[in-house]
One Martini backbone bead per residue (centre of mass of N, CA, C, O) as a GRO file, in nm:
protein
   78
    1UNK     BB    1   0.094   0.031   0.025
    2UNK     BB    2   0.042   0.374  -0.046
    3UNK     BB    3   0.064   0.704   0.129
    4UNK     BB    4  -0.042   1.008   0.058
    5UNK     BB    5  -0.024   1.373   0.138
    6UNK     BB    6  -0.319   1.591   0.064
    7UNK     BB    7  -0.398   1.839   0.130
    8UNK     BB    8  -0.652   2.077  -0.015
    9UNK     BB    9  -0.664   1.831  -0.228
   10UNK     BB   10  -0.914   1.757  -0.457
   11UNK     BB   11  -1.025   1.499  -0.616
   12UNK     BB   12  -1.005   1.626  -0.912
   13UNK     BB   13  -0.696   1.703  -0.891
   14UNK     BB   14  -0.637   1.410  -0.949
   15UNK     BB   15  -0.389   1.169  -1.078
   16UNK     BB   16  -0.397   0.844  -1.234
   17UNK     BB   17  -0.127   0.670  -1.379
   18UNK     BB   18  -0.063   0.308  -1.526
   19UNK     BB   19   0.247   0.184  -1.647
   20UNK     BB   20   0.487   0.005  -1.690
   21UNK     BB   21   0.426  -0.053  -1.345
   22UNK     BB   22   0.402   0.275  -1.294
   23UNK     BB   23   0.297   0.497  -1.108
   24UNK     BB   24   0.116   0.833  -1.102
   25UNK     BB   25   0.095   1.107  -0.943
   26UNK     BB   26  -0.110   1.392  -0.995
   27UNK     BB   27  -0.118   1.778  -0.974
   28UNK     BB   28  -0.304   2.060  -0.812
   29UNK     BB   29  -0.233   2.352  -0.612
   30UNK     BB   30  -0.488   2.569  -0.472
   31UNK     BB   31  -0.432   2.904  -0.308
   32UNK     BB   32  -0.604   3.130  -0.137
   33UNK     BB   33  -0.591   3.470   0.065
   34UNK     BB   34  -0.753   3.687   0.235
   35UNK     BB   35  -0.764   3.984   0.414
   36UNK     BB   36  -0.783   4.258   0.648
   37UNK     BB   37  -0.558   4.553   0.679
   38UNK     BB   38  -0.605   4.877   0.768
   39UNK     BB   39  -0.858   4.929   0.558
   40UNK     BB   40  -0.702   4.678   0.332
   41UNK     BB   41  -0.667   4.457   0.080
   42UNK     BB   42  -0.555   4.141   0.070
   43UNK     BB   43  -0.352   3.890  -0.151
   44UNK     BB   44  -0.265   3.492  -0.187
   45UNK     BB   45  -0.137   3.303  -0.437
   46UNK     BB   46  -0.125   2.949  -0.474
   47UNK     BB   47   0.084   2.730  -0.716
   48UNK     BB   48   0.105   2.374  -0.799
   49UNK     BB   49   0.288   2.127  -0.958
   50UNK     BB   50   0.245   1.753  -0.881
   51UNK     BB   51   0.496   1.440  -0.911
   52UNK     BB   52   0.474   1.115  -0.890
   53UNK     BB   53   0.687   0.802  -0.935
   54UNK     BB   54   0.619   0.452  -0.886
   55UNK     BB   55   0.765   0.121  -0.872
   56UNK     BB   56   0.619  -0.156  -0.904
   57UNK     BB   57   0.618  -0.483  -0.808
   58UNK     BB   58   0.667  -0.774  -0.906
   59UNK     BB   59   0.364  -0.919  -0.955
   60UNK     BB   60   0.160  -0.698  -1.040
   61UNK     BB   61  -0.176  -0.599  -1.091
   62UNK     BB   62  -0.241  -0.327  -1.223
   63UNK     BB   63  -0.598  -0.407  -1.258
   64UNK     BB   64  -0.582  -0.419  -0.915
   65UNK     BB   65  -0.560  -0.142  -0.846
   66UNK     BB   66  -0.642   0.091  -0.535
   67UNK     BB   67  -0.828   0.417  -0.484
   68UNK     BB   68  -0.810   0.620  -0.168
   69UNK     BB   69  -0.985   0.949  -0.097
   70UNK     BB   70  -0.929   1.072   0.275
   71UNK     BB   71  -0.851   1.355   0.456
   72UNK     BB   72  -0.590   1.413   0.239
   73UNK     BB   73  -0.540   1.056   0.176
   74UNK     BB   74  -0.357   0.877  -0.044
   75UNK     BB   75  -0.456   0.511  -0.112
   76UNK     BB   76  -0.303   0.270  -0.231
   77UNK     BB   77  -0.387  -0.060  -0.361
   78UNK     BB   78  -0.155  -0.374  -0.452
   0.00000   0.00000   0.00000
């Protein structure tokens, strides 16, 4: 089992791809800020893509793998 930590990013925003053995999980984080400070409006906005790629142990049934995504963390089950 593969166990990873995402909080904050909603699960329509990861991919799952297993090709030639190796799981790829992607995704993109978003994240905006505003606060009002003495008057007038702050705001901050952070953006970022990311990708980890995992090789699967021999004899793993890719076709068999599963994904569960609860409280901000993606579970694969191989």
């Amino acid at each position: 089992m593969l166990s990873l930590e995402m909080p904050g990013i909603p699960k329509d925003d990861i991919k799952i791809e297993i090709a030639d053995n190796t799981v790829t999980v992607s995704g993109e984080r978003r994240a905006e800020d505003k606060k009002k400070e003495n008057g007038a409006w702050y705001g901050e906005r952070r953006y970022g893509k990311f990708q980890r790629s995992f090789t699967l142990p021999a004899g793993i049934d890719s076709n068999k793998v599963e994904a569960n995504y609860q409280d901000g963390v993606l579970q694969l089950i191989v």
